[in-house]
C-alpha positions as CSV (number, residue, x, y, z in Angstrom):
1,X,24.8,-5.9,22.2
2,X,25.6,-3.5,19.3
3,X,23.9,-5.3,16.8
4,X,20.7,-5.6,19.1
5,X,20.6,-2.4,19.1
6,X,21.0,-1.6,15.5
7,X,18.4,-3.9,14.8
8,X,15.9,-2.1,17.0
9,X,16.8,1.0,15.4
10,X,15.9,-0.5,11.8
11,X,12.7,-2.4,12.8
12,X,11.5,1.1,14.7
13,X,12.6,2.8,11.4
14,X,10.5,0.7,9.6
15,X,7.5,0.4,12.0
16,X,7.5,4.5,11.6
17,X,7.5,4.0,7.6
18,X,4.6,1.3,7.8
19,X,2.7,4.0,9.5
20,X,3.5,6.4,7.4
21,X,2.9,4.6,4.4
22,X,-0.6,3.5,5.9
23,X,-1.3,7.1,6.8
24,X,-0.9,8.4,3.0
25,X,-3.0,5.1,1.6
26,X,-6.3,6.1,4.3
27,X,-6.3,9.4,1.8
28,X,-4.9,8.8,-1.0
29,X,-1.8,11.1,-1.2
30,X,1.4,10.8,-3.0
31,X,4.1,9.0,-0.3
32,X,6.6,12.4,-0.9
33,X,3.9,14.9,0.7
34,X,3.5,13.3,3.9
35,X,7.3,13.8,6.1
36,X,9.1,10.7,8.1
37,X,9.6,13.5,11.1
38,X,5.8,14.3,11.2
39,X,4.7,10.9,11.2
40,X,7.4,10.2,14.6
41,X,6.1,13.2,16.1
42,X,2.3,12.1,15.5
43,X,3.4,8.6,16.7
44,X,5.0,10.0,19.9
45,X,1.9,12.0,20.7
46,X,-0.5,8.9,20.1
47,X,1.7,6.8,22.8
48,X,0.0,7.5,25.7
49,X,-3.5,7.0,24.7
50,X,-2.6,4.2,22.7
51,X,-1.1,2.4,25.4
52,X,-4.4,3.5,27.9
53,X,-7.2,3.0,25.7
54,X,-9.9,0.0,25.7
55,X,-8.9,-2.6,23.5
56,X,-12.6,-1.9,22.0
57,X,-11.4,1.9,21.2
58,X,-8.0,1.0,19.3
59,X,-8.9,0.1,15.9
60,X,-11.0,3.7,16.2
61,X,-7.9,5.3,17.6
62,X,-5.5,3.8,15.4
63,X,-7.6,5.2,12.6
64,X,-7.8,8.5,13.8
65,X,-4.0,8.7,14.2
66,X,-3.1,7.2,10.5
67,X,-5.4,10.0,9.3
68,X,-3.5,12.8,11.8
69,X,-0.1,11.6,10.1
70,X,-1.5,12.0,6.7
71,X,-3.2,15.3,6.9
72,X,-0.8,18.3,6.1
């Protein structure tokens, strides 16, 4: 049970640095000016209308919050 849960601590970890690193590319901005604790907190506030919207209003909302974890 341990190691399941380890695991889902690295893949979350990584899942929060794919968005992060997907964040800094829609801008263009060097991977050290953009913080790991901004992008969870950006994720976190994303959750609920992530999990609500139309499936035809993701892509646009996904969008919006890579730009809202890149911007400073």
């Amino acid at each position: 049970m341990v190691r399941k849960e380890m695991w889902a601590h690295f893949l979350a970890y990584n899942l929060i640095r794919e968005s992060h690193w997907s964040g800094r590319e829609a801008i263009a901005l060097k991977p050290w000016r953009i913080s790991f604790k901004g992008a969870l907190q950006t994720l976190n506030a994303f959750r609920v209308p992530l999990l609500t919207c139309a499936k035809s209003r993701l892509p646009d909302l996904i969008e919006e919050m890579l730009l809202a974890i890149a911007s400073p």
